[in-house]
C-alpha positions as CSV (number, residue, x, y, z in Angstrom):
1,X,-6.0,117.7,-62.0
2,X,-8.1,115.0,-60.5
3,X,-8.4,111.6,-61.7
4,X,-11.7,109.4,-61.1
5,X,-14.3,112.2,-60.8
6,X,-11.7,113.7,-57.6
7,X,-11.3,110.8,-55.9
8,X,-7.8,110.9,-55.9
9,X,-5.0,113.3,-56.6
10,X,-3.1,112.4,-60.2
11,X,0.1,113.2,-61.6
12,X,2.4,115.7,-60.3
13,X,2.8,117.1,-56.6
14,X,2.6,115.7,-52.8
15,X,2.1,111.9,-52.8
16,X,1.9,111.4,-56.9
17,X,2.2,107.9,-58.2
18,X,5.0,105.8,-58.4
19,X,6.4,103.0,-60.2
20,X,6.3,100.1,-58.6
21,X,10.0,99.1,-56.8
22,X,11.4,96.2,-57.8
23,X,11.9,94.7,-54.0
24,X,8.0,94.8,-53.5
25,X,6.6,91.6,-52.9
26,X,2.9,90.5,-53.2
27,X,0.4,90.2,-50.1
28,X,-0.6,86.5,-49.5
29,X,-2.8,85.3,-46.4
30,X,0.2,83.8,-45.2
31,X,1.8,87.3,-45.9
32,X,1.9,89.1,-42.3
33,X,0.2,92.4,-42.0
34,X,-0.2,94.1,-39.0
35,X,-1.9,97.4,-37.6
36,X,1.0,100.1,-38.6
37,X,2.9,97.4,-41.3
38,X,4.2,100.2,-44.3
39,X,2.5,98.8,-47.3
40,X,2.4,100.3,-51.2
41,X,-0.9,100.6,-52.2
42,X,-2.1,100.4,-55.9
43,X,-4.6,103.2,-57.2
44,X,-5.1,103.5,-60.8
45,X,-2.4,102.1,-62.3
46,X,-0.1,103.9,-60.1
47,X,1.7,102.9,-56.5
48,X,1.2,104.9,-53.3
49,X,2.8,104.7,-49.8
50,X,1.0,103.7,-47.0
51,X,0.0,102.0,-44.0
52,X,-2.1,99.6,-42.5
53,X,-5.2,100.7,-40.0
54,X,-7.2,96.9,-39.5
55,X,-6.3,93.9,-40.7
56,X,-9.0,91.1,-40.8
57,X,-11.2,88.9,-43.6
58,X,-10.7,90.1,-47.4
59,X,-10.0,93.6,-47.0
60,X,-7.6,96.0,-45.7
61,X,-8.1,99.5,-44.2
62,X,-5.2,101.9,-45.0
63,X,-4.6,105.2,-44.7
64,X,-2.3,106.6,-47.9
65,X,0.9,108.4,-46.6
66,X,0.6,112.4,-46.8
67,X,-2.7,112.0,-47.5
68,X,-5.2,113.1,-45.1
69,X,-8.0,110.6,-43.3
70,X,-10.8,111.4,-45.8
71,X,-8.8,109.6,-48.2
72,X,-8.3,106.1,-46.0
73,X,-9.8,102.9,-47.5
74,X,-10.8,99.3,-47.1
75,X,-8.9,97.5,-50.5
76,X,-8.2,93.6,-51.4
77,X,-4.6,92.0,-51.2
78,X,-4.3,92.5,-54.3
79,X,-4.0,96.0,-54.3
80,X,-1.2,95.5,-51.6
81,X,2.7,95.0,-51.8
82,X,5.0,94.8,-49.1
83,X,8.8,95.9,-49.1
């Protein structure tokens, strides 16, 4: 099953969704992030391992963990925790 027309894989099976783990801490500009930082990235309510591809201005390019290129994106701090 796909969620958001197929943009990303929901539910069960390689990669699924997580809770968010209590030691994650929110990104803040003073917050370092560097090209290969493990981050955990919020899609659709859910929480996704990742990591970090460019870091620069408002948004940052990550590639989700398991996942394959196609699905790397550009997403606000926000979006981000760190462990």
């Amino acid at each position: 099953m796909l969620a958001d027309g197929g943009r990303r894989p929901c539910g069960a099976g390689r990669g699924a969704g997580m809770a968010l783990p209590a030691d994650a801490r929110e990104i803040t500009r003073a917050s370092e992030l560097s090209v290969g930082s493990a981050v955990l990235i919020e899609w659709n309510g859910s929480w996704y391992e990742g990591t970090v591809l460019v870091t620069g201005g408002d948004a940052i390019r990550v590639h989700y963990t398991g996942w394959s290129d196609s699905w790397d994106e550009d997403v606000s701090r926000a979006r981000l925790r760190i462990r």
